[in-house]
C-alpha atoms as an extended CHARMM CRD file, in Angstrom:
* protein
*
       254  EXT
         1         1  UNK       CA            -17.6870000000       -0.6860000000      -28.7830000000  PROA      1               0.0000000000
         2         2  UNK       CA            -15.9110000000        2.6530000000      -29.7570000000  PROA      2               0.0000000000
         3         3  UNK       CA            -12.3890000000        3.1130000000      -28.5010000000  PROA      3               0.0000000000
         4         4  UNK       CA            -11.9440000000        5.7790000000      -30.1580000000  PROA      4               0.0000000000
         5         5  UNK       CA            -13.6340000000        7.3880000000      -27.4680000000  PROA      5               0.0000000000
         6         6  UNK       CA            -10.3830000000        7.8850000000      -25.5020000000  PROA      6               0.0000000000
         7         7  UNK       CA             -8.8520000000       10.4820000000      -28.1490000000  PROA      7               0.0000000000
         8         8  UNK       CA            -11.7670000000       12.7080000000      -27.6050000000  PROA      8               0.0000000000
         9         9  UNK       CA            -11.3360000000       15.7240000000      -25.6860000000  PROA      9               0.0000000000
        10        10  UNK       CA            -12.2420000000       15.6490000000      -22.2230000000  PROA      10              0.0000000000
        11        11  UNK       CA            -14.3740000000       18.8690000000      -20.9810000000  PROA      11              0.0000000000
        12        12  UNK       CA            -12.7770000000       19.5320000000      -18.1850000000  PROA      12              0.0000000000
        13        13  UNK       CA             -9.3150000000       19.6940000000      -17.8380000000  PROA      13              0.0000000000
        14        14  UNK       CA             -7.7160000000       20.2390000000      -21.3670000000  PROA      14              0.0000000000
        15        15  UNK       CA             -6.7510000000       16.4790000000      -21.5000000000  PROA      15              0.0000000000
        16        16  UNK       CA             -8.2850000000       13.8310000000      -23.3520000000  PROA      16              0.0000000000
        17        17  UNK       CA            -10.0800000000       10.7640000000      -21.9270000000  PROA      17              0.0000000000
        18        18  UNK       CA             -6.9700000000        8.8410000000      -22.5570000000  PROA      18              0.0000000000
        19        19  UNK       CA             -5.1480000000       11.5740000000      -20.2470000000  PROA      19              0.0000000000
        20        20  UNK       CA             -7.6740000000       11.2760000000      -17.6630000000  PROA      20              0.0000000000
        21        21  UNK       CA             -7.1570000000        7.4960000000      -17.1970000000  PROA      21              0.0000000000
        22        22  UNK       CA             -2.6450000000        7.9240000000      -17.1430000000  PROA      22              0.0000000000
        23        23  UNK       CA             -3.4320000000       10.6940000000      -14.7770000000  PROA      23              0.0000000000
        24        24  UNK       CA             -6.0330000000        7.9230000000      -12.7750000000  PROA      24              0.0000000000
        25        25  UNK       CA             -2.8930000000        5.7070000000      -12.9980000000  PROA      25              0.0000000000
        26        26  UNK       CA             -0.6010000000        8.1280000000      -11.9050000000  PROA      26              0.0000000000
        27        27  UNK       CA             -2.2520000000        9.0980000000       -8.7660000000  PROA      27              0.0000000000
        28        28  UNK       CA             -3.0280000000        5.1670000000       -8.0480000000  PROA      28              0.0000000000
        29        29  UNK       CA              0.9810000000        4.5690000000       -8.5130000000  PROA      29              0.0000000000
        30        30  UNK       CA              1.8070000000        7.3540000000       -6.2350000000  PROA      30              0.0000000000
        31        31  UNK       CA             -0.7950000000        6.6470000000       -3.2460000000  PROA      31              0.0000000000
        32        32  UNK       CA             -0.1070000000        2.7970000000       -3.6850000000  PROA      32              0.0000000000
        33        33  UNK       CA              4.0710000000        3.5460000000       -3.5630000000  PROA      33              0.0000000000
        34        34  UNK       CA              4.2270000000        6.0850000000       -0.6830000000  PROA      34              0.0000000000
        35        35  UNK       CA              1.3830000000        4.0910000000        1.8610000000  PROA      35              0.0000000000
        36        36  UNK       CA              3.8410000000        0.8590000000        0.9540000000  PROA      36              0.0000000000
        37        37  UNK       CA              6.9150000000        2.4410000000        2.4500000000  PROA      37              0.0000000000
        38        38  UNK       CA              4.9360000000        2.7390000000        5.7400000000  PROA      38              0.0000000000
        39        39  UNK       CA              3.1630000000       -0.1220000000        5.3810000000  PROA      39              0.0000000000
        40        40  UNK       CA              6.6280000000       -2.0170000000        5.0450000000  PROA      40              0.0000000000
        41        41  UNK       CA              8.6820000000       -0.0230000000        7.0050000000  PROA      41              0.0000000000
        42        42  UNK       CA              6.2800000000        0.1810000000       10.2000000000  PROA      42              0.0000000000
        43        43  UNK       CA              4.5050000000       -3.6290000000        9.8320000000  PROA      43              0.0000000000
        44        44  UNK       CA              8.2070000000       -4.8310000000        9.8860000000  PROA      44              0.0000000000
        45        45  UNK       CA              8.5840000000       -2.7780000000       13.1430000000  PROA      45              0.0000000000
        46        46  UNK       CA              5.5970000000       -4.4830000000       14.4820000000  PROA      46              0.0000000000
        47        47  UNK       CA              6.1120000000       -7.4150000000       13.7220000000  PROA      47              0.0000000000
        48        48  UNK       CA              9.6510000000       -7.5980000000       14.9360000000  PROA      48              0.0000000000
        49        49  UNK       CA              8.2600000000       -6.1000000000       18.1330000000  PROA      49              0.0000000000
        50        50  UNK       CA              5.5100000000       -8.8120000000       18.5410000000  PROA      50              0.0000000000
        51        51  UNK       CA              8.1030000000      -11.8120000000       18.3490000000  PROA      51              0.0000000000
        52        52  UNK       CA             10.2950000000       -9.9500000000       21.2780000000  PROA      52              0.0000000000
        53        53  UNK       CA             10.5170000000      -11.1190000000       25.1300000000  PROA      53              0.0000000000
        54        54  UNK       CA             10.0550000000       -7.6640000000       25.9340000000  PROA      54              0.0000000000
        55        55  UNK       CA              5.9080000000       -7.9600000000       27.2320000000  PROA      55              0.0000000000
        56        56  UNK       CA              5.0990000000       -4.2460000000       26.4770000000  PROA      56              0.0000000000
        57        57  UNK       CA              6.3500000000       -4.3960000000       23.0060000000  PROA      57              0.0000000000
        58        58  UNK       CA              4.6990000000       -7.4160000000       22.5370000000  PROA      58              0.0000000000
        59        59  UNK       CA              1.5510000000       -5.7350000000       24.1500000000  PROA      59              0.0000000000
        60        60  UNK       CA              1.7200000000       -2.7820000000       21.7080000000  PROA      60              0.0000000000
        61        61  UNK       CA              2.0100000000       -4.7070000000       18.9270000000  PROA      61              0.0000000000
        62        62  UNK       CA             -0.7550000000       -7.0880000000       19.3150000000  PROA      62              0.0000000000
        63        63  UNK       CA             -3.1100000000       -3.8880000000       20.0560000000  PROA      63              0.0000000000
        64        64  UNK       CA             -2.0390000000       -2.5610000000       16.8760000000  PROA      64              0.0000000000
        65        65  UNK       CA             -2.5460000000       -4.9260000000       14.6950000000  PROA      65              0.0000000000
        66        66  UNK       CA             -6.3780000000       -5.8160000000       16.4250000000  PROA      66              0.0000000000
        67        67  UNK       CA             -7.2260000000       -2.8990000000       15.9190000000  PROA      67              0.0000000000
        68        68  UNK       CA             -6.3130000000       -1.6950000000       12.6220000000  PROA      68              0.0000000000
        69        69  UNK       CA             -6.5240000000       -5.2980000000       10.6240000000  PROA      69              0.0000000000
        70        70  UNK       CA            -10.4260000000       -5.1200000000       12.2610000000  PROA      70              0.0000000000
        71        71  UNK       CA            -12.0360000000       -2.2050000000       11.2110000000  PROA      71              0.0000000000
        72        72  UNK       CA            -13.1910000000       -2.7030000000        7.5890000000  PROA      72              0.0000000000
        73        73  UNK       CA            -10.9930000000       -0.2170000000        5.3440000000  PROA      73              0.0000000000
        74        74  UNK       CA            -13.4030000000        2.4160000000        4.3490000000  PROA      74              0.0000000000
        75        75  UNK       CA            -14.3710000000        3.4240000000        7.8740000000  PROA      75              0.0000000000
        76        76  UNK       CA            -10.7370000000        3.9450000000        8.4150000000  PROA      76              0.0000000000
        77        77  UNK       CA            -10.5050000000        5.5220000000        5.1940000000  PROA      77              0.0000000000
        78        78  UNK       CA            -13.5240000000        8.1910000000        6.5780000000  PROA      78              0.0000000000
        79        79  UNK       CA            -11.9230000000        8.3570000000        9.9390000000  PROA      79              0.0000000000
        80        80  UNK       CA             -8.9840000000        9.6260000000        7.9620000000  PROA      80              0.0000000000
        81        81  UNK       CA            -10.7200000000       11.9170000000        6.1290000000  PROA      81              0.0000000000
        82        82  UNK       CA            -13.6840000000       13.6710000000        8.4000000000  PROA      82              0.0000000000
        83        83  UNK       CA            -13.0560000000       12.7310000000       12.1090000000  PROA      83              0.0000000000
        84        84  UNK       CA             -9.6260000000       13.0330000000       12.3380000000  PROA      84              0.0000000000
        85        85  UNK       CA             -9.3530000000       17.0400000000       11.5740000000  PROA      85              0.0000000000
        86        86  UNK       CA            -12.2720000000       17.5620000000       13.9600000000  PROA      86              0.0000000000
        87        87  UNK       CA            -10.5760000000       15.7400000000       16.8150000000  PROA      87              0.0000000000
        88        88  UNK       CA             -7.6200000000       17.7780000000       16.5790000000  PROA      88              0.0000000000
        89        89  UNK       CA             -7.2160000000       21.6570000000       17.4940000000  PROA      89              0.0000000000
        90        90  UNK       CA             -9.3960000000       24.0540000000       15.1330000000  PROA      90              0.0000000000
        91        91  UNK       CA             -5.9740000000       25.5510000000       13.6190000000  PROA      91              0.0000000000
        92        92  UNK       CA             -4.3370000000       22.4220000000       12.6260000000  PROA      92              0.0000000000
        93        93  UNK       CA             -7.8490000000       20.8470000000       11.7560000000  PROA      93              0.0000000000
        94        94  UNK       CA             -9.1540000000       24.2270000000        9.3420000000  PROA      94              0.0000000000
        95        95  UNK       CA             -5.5800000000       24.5070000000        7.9610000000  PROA      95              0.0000000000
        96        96  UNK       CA             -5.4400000000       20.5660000000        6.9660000000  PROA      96              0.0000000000
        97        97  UNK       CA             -9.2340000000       21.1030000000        4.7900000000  PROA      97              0.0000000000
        98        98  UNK       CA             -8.8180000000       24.6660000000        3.8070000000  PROA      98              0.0000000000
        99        99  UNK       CA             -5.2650000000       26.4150000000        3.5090000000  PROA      99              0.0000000000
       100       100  UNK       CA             -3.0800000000       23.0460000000        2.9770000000  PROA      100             0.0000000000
       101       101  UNK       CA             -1.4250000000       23.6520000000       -0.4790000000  PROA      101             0.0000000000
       102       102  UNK       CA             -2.7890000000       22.1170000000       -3.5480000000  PROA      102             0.0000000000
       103       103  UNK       CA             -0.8980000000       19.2810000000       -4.9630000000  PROA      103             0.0000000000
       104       104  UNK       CA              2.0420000000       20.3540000000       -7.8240000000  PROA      104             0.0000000000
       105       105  UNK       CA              0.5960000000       20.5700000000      -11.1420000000  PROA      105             0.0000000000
       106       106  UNK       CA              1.2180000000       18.4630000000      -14.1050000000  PROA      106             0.0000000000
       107       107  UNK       CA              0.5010000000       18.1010000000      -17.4490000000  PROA      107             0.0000000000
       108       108  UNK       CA             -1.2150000000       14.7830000000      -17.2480000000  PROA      108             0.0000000000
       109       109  UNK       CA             -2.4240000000       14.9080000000      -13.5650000000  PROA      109             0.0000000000
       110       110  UNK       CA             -5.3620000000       15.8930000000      -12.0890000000  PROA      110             0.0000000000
       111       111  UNK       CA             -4.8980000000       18.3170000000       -9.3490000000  PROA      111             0.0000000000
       112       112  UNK       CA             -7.1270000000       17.6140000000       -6.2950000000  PROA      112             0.0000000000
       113       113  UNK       CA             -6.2170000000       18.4950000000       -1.9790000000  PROA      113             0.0000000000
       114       114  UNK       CA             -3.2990000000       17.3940000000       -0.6760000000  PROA      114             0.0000000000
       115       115  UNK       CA             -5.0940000000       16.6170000000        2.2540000000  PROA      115             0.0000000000
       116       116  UNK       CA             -7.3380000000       14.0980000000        0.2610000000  PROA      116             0.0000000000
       117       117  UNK       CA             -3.8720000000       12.7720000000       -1.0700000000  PROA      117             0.0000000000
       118       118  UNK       CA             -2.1140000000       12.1740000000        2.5230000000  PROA      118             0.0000000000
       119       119  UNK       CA             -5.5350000000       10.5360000000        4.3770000000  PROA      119             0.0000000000
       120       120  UNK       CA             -5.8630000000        8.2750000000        1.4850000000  PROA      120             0.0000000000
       121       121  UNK       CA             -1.6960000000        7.4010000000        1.8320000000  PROA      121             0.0000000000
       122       122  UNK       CA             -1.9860000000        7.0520000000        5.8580000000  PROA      122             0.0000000000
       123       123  UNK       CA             -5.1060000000        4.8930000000        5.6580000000  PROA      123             0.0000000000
       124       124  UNK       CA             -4.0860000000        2.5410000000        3.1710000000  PROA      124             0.0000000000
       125       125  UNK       CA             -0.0120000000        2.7280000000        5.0280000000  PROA      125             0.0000000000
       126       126  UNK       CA             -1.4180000000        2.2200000000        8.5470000000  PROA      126             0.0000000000
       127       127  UNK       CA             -4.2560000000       -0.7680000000        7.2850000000  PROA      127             0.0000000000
       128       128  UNK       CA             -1.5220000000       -2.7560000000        5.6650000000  PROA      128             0.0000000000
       129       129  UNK       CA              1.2030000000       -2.2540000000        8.0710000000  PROA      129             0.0000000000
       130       130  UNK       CA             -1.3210000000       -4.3920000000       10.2500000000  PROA      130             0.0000000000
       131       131  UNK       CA             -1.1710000000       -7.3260000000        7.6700000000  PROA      131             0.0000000000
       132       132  UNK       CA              2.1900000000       -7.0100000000        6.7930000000  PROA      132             0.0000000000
       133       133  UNK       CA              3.4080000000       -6.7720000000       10.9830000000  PROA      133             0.0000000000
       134       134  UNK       CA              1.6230000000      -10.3460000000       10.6230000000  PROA      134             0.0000000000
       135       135  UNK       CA              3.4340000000      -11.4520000000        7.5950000000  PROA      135             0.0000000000
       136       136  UNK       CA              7.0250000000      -10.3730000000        9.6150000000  PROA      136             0.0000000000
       137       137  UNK       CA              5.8670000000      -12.1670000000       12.8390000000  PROA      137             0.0000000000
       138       138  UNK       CA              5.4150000000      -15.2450000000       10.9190000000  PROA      138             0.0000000000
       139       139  UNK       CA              8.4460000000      -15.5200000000        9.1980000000  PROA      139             0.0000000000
       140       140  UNK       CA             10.2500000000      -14.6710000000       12.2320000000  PROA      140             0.0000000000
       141       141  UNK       CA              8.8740000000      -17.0800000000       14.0300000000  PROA      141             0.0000000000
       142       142  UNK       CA              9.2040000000      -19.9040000000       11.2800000000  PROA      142             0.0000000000
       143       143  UNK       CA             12.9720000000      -20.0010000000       12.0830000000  PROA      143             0.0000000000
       144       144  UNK       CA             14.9500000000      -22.4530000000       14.1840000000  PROA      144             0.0000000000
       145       145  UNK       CA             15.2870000000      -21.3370000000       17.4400000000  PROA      145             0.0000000000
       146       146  UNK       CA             18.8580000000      -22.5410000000       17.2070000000  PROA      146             0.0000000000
       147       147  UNK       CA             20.0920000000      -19.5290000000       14.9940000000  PROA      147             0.0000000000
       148       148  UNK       CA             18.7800000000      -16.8340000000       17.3410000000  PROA      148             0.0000000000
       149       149  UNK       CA             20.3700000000      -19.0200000000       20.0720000000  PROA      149             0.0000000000
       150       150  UNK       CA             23.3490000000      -19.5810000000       17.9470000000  PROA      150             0.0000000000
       151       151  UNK       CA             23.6510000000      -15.3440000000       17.7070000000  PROA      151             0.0000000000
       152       152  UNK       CA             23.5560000000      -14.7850000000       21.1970000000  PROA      152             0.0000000000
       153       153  UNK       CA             26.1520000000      -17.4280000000       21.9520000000  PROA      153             0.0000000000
       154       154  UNK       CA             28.6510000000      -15.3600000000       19.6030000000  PROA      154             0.0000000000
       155       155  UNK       CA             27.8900000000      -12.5430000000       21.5110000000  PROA      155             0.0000000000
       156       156  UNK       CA             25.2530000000      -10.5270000000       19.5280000000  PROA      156             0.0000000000
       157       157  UNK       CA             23.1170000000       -8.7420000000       21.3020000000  PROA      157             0.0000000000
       158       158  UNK       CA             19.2110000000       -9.4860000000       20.3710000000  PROA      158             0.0000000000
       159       159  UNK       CA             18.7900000000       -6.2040000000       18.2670000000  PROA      159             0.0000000000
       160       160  UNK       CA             22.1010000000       -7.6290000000       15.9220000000  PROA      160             0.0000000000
       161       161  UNK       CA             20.7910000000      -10.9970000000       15.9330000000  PROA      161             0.0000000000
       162       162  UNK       CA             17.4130000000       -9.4780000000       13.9090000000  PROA      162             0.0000000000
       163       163  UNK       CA             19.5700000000       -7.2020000000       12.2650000000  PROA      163             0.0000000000
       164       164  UNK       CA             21.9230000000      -10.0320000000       10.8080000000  PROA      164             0.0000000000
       165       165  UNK       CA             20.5240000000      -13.0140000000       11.4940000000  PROA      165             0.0000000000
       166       166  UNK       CA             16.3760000000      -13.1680000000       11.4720000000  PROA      166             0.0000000000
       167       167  UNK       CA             15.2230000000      -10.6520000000        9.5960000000  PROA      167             0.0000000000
       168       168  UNK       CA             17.5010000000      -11.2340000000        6.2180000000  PROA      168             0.0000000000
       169       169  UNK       CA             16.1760000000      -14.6940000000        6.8960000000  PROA      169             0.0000000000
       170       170  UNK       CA             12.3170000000      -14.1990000000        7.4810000000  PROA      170             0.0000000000
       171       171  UNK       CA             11.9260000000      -11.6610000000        4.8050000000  PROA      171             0.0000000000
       172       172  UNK       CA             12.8430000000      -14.0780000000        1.8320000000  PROA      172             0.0000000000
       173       173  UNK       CA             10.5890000000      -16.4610000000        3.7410000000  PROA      173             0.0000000000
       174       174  UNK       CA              7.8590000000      -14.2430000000        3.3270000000  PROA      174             0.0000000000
       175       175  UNK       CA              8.3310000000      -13.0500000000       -0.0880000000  PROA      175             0.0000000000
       176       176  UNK       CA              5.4120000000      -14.2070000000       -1.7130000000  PROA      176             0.0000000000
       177       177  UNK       CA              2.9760000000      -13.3540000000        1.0810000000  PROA      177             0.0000000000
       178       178  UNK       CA              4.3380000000       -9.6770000000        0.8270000000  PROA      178             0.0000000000
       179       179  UNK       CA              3.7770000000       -9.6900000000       -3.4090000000  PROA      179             0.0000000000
       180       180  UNK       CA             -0.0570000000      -10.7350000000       -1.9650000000  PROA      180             0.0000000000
       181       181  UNK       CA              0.1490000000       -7.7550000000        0.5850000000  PROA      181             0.0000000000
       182       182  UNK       CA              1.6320000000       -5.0000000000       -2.2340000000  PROA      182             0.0000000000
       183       183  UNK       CA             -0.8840000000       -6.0450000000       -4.8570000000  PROA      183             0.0000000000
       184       184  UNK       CA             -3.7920000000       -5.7760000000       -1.8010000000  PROA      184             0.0000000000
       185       185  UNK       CA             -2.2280000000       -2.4320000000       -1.2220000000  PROA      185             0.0000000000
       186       186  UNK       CA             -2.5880000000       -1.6700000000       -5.0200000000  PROA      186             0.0000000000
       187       187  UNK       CA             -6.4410000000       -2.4360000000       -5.2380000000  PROA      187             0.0000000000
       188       188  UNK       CA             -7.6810000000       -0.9680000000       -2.3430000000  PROA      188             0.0000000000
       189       189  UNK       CA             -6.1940000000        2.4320000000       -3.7260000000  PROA      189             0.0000000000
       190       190  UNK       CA             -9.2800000000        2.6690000000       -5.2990000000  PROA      190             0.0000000000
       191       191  UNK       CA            -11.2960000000        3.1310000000       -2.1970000000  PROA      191             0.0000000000
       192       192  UNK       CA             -9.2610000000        6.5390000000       -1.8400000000  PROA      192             0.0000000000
       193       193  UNK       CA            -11.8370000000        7.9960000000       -4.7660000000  PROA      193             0.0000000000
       194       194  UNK       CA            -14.4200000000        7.7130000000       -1.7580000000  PROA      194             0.0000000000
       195       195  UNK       CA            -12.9980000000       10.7870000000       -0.3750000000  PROA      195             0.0000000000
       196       196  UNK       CA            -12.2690000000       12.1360000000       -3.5210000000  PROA      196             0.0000000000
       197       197  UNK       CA             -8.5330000000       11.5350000000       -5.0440000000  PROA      197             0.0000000000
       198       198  UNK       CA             -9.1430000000       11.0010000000       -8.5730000000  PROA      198             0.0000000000
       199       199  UNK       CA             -7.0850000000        7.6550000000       -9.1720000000  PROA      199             0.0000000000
       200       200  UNK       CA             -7.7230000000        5.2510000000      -11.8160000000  PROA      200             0.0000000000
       201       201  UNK       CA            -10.7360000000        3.5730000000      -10.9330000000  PROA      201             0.0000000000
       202       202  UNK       CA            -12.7920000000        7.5760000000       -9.8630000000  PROA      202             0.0000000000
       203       203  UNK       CA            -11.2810000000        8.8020000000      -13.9640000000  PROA      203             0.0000000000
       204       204  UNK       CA            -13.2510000000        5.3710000000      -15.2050000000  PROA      204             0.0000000000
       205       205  UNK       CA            -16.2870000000        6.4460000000      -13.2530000000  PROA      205             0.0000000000
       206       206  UNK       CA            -15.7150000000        9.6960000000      -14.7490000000  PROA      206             0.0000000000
       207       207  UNK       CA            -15.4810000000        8.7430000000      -18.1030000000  PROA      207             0.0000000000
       208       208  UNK       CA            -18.7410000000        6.5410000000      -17.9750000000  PROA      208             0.0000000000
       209       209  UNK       CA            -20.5370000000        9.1380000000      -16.7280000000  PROA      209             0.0000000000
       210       210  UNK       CA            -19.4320000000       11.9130000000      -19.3960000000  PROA      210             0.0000000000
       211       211  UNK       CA            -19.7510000000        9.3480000000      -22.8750000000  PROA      211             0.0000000000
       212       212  UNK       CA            -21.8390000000        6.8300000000      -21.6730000000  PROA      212             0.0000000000
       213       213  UNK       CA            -19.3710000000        4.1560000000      -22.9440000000  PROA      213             0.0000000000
       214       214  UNK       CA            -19.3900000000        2.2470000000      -19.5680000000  PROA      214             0.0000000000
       215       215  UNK       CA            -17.7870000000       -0.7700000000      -20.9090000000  PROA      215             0.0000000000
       216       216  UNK       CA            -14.7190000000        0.6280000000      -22.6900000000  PROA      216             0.0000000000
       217       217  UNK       CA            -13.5520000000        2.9320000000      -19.3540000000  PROA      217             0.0000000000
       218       218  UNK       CA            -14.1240000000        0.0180000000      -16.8640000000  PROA      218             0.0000000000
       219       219  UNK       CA            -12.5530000000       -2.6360000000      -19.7500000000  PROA      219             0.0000000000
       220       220  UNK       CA             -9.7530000000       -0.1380000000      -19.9630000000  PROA      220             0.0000000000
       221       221  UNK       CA             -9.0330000000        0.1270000000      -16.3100000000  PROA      221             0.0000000000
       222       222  UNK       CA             -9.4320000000       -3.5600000000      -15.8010000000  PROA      222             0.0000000000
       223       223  UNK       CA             -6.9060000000       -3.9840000000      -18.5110000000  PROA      223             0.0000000000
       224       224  UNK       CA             -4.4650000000       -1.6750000000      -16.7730000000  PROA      224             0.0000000000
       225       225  UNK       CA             -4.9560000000       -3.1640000000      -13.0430000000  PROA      225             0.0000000000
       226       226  UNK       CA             -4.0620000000       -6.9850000000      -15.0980000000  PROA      226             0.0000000000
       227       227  UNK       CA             -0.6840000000       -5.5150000000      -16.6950000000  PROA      227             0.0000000000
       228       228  UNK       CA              0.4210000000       -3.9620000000      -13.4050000000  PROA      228             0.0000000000
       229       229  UNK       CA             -0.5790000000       -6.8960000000      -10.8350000000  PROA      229             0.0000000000
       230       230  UNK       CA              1.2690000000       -9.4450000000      -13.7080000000  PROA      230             0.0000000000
       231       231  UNK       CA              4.5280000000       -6.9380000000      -14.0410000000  PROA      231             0.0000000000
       232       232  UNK       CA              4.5550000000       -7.1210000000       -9.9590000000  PROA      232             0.0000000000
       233       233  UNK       CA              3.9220000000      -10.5240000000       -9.8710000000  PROA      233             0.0000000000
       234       234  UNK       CA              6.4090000000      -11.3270000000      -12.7930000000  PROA      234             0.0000000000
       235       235  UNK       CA              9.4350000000       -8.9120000000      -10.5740000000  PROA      235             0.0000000000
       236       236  UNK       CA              8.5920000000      -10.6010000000       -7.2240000000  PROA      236             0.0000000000
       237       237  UNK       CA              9.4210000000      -13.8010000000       -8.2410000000  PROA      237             0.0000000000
       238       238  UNK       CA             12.0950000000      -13.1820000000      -10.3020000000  PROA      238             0.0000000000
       239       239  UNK       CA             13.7080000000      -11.7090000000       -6.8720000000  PROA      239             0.0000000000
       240       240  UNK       CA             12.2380000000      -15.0210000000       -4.9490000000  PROA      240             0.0000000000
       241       241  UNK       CA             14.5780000000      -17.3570000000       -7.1890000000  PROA      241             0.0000000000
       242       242  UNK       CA             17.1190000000      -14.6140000000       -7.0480000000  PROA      242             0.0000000000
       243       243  UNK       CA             17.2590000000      -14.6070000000       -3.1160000000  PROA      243             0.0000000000
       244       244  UNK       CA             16.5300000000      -18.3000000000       -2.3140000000  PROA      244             0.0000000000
       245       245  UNK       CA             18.5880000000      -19.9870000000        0.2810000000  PROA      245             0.0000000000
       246       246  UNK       CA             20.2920000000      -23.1790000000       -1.3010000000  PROA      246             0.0000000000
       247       247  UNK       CA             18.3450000000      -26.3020000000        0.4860000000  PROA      247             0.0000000000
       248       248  UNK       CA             16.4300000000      -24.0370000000        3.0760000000  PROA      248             0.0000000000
       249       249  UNK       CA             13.8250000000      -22.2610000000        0.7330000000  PROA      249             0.0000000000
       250       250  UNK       CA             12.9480000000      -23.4360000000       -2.6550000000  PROA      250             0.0000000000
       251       251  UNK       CA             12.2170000000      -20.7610000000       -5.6140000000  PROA      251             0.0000000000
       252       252  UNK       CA              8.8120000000      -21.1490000000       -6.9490000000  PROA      252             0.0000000000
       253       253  UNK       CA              8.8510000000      -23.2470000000      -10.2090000000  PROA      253             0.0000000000
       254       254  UNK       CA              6.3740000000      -21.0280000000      -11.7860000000  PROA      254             0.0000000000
């Protein structure tokens, strides 16, 4: 095995291998960070709207989550990517492949489309706002009946009773199924080098294929993947005990 292999200079890009794979990590932090904030932000919508007694909402959200928890990921992540410019009008669909800006350079990153960068971020937000409008449902519906009961007997309307009463609730329930859904989120970036965003596992690939030394890029990757999944799964439980409810949920012991 030769490590050392990592200090050499890369032939493309005035970096080293070793800057090839922080730039692979940098592009897998930002796609995995930005397609969380919708997955969170619209799956809790979802889910909040498929525990309702409104029927349409209800409606909506089942359709939603059928269809995009069904399709396997890299279809969707090819939908993203070819269809969905050619289904839209030539203008918007020619100036999304061709005149949409290049990313901001820096001196560490690999510069690819931003339009590579923002399919790979919906796909990935969209896919897991599916799962996580699951996650919210369940939690939600976990509750006593009593306390949403309880809020509208005070005189809360039914959008302050989730504001104050359910969601707070349900969301520490469903703390460590939501670690499970961020670290999901976090692997399946790497799909995103099938339409070409160079994130950590595509610089591996890249490095195997320049030296040869398959086993130290993929080692190396694995290696990084294991220290950020642990560091997430160290922080999310951490905030579990922090958040517990005295006698209603229990903090993990481990």
């Amino acid at each position: 095995m030769d490590w050392k292999v990592f200090l050499d200079t890369a032939p493309s890009g005035g970096m080293t291998y070793l800057g090839w794979l922080i730039s692979g990590l940098f592009w897998t932090l930002a796609v995995s960070a930005f397609a969380w904030v919708i997955a969170f932000s619209l799956g809790s919508l979802i889910g909040v709207m498929r525990t309702t007694p409104i029927r349409a909402a209800r409606a909506i959200g089942t359709v939603y989550v059928e269809i995009f928890r069904n399709i396997p990921l890299l279809v969707q992540m090819f939908l993203w990517y070819f269809v969905v410019p050619e289904i839209l009008p030539t203008v918007v669909g020619d100036w999304l492949k061709q005149t949409l800006p290049y990313l901001f350079t820096l001196p560490f990153a690999a510069q690819f489309s931003l339009f590579e960068f923002l399919a790979a971020v919906l796909c990935l937000g969209l896919y897991t706002a599916s799962r996580v409008a699951e996650q919210v449902r369940s939690g939600i519906e976990s509750l006593p009946r009593g306390q949403t009961n309880a809020g509208l007997a005070m005189g809360l309307t039914l959008p302050q009773v989730y504001r104050h009463v359910t969601l707070p609730m349900s969301f520490r329930i469903i703390i460590p199924p939501m670690t499970s859904e961020f670290l999901t989120i976090f692997k399946n970036s790497s799909t995103a080098l099938t339409i070409g965003v160079l994130e950590l596992t595509a610089q591996s690939r890249q490095i195997s294929e320049y030296t040869f030394k398959t086993f130290e890029a993929f080692a190396a990757a694995t290696l990084i993947y294991i220290v950020i999944t642990m560091t997430v799964i160290f922080l999310m439980r951490a905030l579990e005990r922090r958040v517990a409810v005295p006698g209603y949920i229990a903090p993990t012991s481990h």
